[in-house]
DOMAR-170741 format. One record per residue (C-alpha): residue number from 1; residue in three letters; x negated, z negated, y. Coordinates in steps of 0.2 Angstrom, whole numbers, always signed. Layout:
BEGIN
NUM | Ala | X | Z | Y
...
// end
This chain:
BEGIN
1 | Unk | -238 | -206 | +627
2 | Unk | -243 | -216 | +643
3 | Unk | -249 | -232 | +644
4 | Unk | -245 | -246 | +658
5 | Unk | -252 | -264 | +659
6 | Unk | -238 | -277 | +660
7 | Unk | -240 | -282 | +678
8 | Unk | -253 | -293 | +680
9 | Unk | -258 | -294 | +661
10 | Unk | -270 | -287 | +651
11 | Unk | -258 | -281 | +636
12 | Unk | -255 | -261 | +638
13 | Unk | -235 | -257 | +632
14 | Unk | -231 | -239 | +630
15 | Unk | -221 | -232 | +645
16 | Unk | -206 | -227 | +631
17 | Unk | -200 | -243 | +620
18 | Unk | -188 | -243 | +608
19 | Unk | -173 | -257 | +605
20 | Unk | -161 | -262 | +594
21 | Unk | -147 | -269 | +606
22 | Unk | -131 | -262 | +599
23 | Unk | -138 | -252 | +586
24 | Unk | -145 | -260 | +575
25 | Unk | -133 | -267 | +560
26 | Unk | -117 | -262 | +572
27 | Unk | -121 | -243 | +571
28 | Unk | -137 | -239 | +559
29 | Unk | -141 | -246 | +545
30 | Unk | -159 | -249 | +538
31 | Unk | -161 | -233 | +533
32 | Unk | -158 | -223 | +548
33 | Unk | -168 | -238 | +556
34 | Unk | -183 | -235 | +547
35 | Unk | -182 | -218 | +552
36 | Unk | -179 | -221 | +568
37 | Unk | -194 | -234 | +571
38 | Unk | -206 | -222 | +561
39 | Unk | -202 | -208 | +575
40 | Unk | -205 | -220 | +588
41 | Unk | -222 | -229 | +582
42 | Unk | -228 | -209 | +577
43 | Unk | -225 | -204 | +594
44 | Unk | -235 | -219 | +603
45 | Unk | -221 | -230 | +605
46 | Unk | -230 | -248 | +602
47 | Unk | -216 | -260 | +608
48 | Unk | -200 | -265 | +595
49 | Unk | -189 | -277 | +605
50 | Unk | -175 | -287 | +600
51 | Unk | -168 | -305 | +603
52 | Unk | -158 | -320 | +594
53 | Unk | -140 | -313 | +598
54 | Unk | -141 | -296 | +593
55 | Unk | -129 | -294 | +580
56 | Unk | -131 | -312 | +579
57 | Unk | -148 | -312 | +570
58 | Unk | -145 | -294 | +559
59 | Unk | -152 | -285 | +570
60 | Unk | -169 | -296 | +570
61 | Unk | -168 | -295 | +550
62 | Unk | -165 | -278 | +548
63 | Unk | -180 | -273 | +562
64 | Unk | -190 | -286 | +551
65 | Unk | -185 | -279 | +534
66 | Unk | -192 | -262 | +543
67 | Unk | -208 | -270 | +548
68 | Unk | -211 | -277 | +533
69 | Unk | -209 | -262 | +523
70 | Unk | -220 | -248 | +533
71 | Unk | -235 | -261 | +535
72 | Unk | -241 | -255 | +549
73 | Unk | -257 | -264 | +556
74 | Unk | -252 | -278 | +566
75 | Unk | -262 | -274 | +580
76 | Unk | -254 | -260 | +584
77 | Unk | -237 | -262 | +591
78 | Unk | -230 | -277 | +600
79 | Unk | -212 | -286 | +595
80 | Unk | -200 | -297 | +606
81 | Unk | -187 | -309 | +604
82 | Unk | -177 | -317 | +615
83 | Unk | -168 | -334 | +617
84 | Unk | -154 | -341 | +627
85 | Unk | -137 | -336 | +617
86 | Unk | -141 | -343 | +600
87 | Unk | -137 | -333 | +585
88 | Unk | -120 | -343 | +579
89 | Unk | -108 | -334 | +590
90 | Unk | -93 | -346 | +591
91 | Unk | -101 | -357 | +578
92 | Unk | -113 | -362 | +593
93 | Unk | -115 | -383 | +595
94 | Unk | -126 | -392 | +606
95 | Unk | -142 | -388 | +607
96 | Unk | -138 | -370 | +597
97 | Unk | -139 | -360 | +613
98 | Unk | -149 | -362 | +629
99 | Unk | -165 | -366 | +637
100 | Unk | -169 | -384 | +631
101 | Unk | -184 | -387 | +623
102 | Unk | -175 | -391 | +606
103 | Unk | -168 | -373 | +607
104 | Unk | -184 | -363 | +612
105 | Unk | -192 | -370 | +599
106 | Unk | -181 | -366 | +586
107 | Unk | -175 | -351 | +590
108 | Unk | -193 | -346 | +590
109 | Unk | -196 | -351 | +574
110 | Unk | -180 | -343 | +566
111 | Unk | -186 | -326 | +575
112 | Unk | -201 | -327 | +568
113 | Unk | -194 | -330 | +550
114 | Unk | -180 | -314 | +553
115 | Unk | -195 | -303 | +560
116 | Unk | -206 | -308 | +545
117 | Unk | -222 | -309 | +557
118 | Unk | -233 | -325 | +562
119 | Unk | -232 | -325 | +579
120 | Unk | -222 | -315 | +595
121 | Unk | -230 | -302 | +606
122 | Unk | -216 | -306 | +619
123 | Unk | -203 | -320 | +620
124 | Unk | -188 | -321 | +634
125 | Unk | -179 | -333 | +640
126 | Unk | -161 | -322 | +640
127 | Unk | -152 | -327 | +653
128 | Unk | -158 | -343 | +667
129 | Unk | -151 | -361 | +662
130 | Unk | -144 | -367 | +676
131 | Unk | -142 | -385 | +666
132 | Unk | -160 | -388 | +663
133 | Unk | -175 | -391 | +672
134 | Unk | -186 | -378 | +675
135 | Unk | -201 | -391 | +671
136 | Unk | -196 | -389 | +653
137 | Unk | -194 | -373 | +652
138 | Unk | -210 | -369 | +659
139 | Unk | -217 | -383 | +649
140 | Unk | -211 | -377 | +632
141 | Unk | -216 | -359 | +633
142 | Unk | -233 | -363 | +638
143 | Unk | -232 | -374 | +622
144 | Unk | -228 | -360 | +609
145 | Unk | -241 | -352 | +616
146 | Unk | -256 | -362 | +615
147 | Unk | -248 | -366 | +595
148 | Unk | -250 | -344 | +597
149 | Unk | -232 | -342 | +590
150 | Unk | -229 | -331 | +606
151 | Unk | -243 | -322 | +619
152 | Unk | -232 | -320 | +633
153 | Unk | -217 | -326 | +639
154 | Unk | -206 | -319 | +653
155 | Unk | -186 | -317 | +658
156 | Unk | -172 | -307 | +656
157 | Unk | -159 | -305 | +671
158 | Unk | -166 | -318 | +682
159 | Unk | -165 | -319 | +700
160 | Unk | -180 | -316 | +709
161 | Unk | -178 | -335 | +717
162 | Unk | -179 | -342 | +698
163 | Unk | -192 | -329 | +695
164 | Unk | -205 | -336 | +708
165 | Unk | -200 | -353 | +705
166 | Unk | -206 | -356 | +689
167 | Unk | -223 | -349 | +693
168 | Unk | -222 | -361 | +707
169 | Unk | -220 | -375 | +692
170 | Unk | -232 | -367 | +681
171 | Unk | -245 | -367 | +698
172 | Unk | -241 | -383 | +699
173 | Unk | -244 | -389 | +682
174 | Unk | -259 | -375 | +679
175 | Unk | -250 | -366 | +668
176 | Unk | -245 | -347 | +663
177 | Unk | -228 | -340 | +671
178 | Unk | -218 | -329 | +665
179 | Unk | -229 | -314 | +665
180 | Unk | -213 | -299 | +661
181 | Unk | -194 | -298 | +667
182 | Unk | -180 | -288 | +659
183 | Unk | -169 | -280 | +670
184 | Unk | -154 | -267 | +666
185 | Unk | -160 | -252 | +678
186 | Unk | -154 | -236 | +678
187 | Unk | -147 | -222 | +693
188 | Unk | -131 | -234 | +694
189 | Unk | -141 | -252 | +695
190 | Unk | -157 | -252 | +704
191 | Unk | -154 | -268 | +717
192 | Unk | -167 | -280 | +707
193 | Unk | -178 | -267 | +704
194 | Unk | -178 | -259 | +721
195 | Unk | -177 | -271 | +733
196 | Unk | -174 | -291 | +726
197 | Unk | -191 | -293 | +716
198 | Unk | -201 | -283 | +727
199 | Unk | -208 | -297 | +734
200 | Unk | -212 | -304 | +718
201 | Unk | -221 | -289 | +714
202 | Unk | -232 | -293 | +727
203 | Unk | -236 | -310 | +727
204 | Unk | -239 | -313 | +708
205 | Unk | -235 | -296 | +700
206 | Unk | -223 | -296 | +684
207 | Unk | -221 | -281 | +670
208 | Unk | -203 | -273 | +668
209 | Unk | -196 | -270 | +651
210 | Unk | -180 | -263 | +659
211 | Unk | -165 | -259 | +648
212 | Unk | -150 | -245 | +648
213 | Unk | -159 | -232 | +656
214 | Unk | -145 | -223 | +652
215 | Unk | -132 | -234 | +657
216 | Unk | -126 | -236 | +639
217 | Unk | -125 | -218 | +636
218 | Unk | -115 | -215 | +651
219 | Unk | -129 | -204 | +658
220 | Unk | -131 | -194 | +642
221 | Unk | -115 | -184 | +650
222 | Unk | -105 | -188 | +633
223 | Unk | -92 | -197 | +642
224 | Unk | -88 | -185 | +651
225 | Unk | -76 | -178 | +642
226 | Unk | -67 | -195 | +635
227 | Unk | -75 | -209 | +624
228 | Unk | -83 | -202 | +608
229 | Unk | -79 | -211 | +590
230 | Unk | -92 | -221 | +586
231 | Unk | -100 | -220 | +603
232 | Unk | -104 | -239 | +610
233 | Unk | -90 | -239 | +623
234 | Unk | -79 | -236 | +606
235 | Unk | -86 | -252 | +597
236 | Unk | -76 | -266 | +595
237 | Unk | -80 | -280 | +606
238 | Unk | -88 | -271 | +619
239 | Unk | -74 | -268 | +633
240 | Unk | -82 | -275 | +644
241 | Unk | -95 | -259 | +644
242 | Unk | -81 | -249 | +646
243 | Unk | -74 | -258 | +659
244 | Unk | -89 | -260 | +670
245 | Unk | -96 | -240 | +668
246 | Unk | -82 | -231 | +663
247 | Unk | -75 | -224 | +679
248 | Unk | -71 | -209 | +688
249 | Unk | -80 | -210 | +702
250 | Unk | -96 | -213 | +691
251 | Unk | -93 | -198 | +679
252 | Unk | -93 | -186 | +695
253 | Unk | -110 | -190 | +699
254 | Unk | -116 | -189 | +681
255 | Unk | -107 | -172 | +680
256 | Unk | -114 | -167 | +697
257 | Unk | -133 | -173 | +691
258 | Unk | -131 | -165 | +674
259 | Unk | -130 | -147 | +683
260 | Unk | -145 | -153 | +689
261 | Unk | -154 | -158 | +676
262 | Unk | -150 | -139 | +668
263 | Unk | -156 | -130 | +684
264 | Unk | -171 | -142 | +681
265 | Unk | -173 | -135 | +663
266 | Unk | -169 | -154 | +655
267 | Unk | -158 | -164 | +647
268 | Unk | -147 | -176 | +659
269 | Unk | -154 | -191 | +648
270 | Unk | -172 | -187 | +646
271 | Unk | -170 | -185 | +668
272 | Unk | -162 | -199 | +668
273 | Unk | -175 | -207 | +657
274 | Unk | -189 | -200 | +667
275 | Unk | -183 | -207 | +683
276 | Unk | -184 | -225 | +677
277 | Unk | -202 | -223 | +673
278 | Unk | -206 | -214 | +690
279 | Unk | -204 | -231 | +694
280 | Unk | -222 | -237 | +696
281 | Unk | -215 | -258 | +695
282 | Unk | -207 | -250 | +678
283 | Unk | -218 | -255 | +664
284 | Unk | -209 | -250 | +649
285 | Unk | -189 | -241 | +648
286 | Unk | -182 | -247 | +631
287 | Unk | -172 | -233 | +621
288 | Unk | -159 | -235 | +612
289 | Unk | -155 | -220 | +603
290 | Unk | -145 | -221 | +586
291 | Unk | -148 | -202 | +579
292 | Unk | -163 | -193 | +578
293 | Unk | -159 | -177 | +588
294 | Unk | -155 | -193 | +601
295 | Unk | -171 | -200 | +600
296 | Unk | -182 | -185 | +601
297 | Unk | -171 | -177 | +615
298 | Unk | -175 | -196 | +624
299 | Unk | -195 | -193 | +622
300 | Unk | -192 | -177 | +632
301 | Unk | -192 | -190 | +645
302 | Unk | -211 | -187 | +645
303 | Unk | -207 | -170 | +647
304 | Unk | -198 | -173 | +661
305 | Unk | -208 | -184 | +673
306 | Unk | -220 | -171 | +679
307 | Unk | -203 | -162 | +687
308 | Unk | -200 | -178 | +698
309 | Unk | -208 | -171 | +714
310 | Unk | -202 | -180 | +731
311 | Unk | -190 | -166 | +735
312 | Unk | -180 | -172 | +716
313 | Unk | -181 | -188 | +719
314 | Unk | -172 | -184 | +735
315 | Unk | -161 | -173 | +728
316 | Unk | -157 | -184 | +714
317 | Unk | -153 | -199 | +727
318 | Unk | -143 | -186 | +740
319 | Unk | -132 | -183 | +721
320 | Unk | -129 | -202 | +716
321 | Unk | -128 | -212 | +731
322 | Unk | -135 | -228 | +724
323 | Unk | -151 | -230 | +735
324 | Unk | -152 | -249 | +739
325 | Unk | -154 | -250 | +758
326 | Unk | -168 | -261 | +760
327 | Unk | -169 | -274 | +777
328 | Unk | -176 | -265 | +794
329 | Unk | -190 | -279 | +795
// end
């Protein structure tokens, strides 16, 4: 396994993560998760993330019930959680969701009681709240960390404009900024990555825990023939997946890049996988995998990075066509 400092930080997260997004509670159970989770932290995976509205708050308890029950020392792995979309679903009343300070606070706090641990390695704001100050947020997280229920605090989905203005309030006020984004970022979504926070890279560096490396599956080559049962683009409630990846246009290129990958001598996922991390602004690519053939066939990924010359990294953009064109300046 390889090791990369979170931007500018001196915590080390390992290059492959693993995550519970859909899976966890919708598609495993905590059996298979256990299993799962093992396979990860033997292989040098040492970052487990999760957040508040995945499976609205299952997802924590199960990951929590997991961590509980293999003891591993502390120490050695790294746990998130992330706030923003409250865990109520529907149910949600004022002050249940978002970024106020009330919400931070206790949505922290109910993390911590579904994980079972005293304090969060990583904590997210979710999504930006365009209805609340920015002082506060920055306020609050910095004040969950000096109480040490959380050691870093970053974004998820953020613009790059709110990115570098809330270090310019945490400046400001001589506090910490968000020291870790989470993007989606994949062959079909690499704009932030590639081009919008490039300057924020530069000017105060920030770690990357990007999600869907493999656009939901998409660039497993499983859909390629239709929409598996059981798959996540077959889960109720999740059309809007579907919607957004499942197109024909798309599934030529993953078919076109998969006969690739086979002259290459890899799966389509683990390349897939690997080109995230070739990525040098990418700090960790979370997987998602539900089965275990899945997950060891994703830590081929490893495997898979020393194939990356220039010329394939050419040839992999000359197949997909999604190379942000960046400004002539």
């Amino acid at each position: 396994m390889e090791y990369r400092y979170m931007g500018r930080t001196g915590l080390q997260l390992s290059v492959l993560s693993f995550g519970s997004w859909v899976s966890f509670h919708k598609q495993i159970d905590d059996g298979i998760a256990d299993t799962l989770m093992s396979i990860a932290y033997e292989h040098g995976i040492n970052f487990f993330d999760n957040a508040e509205v995945y499976a609205l708050g299952k997802s924590e308890e199960m990951m929590g019930r997991v961590l509980k029950a293999k003891q591993w020392d502390r120490t050695s792995y790294t746990v998130s959680s992330k706030v923003f979309f409250g865990w109520r679903g529907k149910e949600n009343k004022p002050n249940q969701h978002g970024l106020s300070r009330k919400h931070i606070v206790e949505a922290c706090h109910e993390a911590l009681q579904r994980l079972q641990v005293d304090y969060l390695d990583l904590y997210f704001c979710h999504r930006p709240d365009k209805k609340v100050p920015i002082e506060e947020v920055v306020i609050t997280m910095n004040h969950l960390m000096q109480q040490g229920k959380i050691l870093y605090w970053g974004t998820s989905e953020w613009s790059g404009v709110e990115i570098m203005e809330a270090h310019r309030v945490a400046r400001d006020y001589r506090l910490v900024g968000p020291a870790m984004e989470q993007p989606q970022y994949n062959l079909f979504e690499r704009n932030k990555l590639e081009n919008e926070y490039l300057e924020v890279f530069k000017n105060v560096g920030l770690g990357t825990t990007i999600w869907s490396p493999l656009a939901s599956g998409l660039l497993t080559g499983k859909y390629n023939n239709g929409i598996p049962e059981g798959s996540r683009l077959a889960l109720e409630g999740f059309d809007w997946l579907k919607d957004r990846l499942y197109a024909a246009e798309k599934l030529q290129k993953v078919q076109a890049l998969a006969a690739f990958a086979q002259e290459l001598g890899v799966s389509l996922a683990a390349l897939s996988i690997a080109w995230t991390v070739k990525n040098p602004n990418v700090t960790t690519a979370i997987l998602g995998a539900t089965k275990v053939e899945q997950l060891h066939d994703n830590l081929k990924a490893l495997e898979a990075l020393p194939l990356l010359t220039p010329e394939v990294m050419t040839k992999i953009d000359s197949i997909m066509g999604t190379k942000p064109v960046l400004p002539d300046f």
